[in-house]
C-alpha positions as CSV (number, residue, x, y, z in Angstrom):
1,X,-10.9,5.1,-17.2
2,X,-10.3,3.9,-20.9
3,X,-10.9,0.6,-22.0
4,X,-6.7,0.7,-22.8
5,X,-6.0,1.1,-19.4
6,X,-6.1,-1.7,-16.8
7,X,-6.0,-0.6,-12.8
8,X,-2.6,-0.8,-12.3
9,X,-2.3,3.4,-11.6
10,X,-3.0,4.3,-15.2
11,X,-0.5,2.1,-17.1
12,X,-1.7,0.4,-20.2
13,X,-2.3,-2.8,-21.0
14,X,1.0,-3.6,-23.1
15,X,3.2,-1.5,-20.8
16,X,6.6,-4.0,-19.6
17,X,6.8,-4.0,-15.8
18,X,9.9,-1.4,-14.2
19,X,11.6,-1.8,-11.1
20,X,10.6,2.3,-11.2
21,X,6.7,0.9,-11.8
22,X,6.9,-1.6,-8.9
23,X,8.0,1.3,-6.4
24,X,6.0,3.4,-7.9
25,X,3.3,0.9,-6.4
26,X,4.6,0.4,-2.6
27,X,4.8,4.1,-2.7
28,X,1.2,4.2,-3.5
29,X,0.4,1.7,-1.3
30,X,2.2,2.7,1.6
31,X,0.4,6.1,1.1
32,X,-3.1,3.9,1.0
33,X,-2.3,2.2,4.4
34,X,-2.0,5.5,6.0
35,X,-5.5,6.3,4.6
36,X,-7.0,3.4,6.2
37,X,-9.5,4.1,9.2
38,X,-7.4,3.4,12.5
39,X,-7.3,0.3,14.4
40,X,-9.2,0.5,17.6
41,X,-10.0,-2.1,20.4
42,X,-12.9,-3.9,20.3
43,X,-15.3,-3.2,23.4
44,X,-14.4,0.2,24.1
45,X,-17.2,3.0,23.4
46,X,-18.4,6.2,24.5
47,X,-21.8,6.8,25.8
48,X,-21.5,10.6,26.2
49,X,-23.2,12.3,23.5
50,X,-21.9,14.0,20.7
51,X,-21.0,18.3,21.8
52,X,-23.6,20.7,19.9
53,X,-21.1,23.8,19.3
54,X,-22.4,27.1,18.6
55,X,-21.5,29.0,15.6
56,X,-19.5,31.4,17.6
57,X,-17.6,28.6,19.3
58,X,-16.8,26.8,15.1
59,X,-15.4,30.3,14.6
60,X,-12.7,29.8,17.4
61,X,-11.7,26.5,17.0
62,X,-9.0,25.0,15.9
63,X,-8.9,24.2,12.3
64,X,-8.9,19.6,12.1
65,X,-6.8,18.9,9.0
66,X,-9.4,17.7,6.1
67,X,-8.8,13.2,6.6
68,X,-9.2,11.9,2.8
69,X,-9.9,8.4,3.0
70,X,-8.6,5.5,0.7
71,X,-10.4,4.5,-2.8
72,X,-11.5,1.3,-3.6
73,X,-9.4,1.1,-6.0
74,X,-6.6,2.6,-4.7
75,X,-7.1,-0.5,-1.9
76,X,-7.5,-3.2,-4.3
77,X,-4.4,-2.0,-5.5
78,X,-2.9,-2.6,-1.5
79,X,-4.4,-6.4,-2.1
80,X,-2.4,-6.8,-5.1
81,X,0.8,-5.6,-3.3
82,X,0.4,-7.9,-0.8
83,X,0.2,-11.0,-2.9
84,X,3.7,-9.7,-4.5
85,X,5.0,-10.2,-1.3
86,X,5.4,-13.6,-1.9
87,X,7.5,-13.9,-5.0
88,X,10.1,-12.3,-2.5
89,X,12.5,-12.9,0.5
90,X,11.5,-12.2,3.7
91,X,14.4,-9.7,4.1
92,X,13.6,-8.2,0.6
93,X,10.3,-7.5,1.8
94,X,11.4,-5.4,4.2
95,X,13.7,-3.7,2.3
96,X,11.3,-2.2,0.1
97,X,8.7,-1.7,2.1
98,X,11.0,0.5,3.8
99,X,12.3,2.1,0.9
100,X,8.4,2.6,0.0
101,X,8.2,4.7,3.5
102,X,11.0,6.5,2.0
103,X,13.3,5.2,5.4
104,X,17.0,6.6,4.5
105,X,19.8,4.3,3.1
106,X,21.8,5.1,5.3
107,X,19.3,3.9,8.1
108,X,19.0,0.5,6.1
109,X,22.4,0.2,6.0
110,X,22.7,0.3,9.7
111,X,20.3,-1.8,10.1
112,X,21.5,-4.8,7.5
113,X,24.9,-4.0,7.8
114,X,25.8,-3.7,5.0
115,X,27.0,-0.3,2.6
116,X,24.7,2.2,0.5
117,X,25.6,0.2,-2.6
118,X,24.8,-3.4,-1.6
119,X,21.7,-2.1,-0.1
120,X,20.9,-0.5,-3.3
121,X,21.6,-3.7,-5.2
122,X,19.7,-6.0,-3.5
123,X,16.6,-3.6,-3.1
124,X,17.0,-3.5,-7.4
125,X,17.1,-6.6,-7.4
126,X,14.3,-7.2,-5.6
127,X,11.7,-5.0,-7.9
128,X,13.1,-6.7,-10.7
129,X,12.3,-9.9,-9.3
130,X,8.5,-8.6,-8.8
131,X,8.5,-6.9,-12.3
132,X,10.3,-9.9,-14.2
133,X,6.8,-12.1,-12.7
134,X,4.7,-9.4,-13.5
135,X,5.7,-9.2,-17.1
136,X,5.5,-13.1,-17.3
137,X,2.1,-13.6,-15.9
138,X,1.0,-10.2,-18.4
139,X,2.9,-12.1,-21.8
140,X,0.8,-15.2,-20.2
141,X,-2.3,-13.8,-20.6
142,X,-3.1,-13.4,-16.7
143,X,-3.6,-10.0,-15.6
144,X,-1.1,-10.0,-12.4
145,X,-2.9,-10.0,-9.2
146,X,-6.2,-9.1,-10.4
147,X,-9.1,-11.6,-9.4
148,X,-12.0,-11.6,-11.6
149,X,-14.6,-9.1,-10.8
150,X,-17.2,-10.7,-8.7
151,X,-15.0,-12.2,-6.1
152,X,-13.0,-8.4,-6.1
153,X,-16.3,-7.1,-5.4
154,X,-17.0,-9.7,-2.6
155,X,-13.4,-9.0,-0.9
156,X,-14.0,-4.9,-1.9
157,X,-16.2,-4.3,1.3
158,X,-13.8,-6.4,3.9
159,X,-10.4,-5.9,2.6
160,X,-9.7,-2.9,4.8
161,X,-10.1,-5.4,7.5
162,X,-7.6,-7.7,6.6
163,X,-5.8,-8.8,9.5
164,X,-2.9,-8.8,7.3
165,X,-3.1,-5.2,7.0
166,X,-4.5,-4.2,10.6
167,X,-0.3,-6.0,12.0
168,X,1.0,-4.1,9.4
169,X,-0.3,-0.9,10.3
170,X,0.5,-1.1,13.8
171,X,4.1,-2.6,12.7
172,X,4.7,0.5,10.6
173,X,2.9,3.1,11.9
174,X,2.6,3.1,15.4
């Protein structure tokens, strides 16, 4: 990247914060979770070894859809969405993160009880509230959510691990 971009998904450096920027981001990080190597029990294995298939037999197979795993950066990204989540309401929270999964408002609704247009408000209002802090702690001088670089690099290797993110995985994505 260009020394005018920071890592926030290519914006630069003097951008303002959107509420379309902070969805933007769940999207993205939503998308990230999904790339994250599944959660498996602990003390389970398999001592059978691993099948030697022909060439012949590669030819008939079944065709295993290509698994792209997350980037670093894509998951330092998920670390910095996470801290976000608590400049929020518990109930925000899961507003957007369901909006992020692309859930239907008229699912939400059901769920909150409330109508399209209420649901709508309070999930505006809820980016805004995340972009209004983001563009504070930016005109600050802070870079929002970013840790400096040796302890991001420390964290780098063990933040697919997160417990955090293992309960929300099987939460969201069972």
């Amino acid at each position: 990247m260009s020394n005018n971009l920071n890592d926030n998904m290519g914006r630069k450096a003097g951008d303002q914060w959107t509420a379309q920027d902070v969805e933007d981001h769940f999207r993205e990080a939503i998308l990230t979770l999904k790339k994250l190597p599944p959660v498996k029990l602990k003390g389970y294995f398999n001592s059978w070894p691993d099948i030697v298939y022909t060439p012949n037999e590669k030819i008939f197979q079944e065709k295993k859809p290509m698994r792209i795993l997350a980037t670093p950066e894509a998951i330092s990204r998920l670390d910095q969405t996470f801290e976000w989540m608590s400049w929020i309401t518990i109930e925000e929270r899961k507003l957007i993160w369901k909006r992020a999964a692309k859930v239907r408002w008229k699912t939400i609704c059901w769920e909150l009880g409330c109508s399209r247009a209420t649901v709508w408000k309070r999930w505006l209002i809820a980016c805004n509230k995340i972009a209004s802090r983001l563009n504070a702690n930016q005109a600050s001088g802070k870079i929002a959510g970013i840790k400096p670089k040796l302890l991001e690099q420390q964290q780098e290797s063990i933040s697919f691990m997160n417990p955090v993110i293992r309960r929300f995985k099987q939460i969201f994505f069972k």
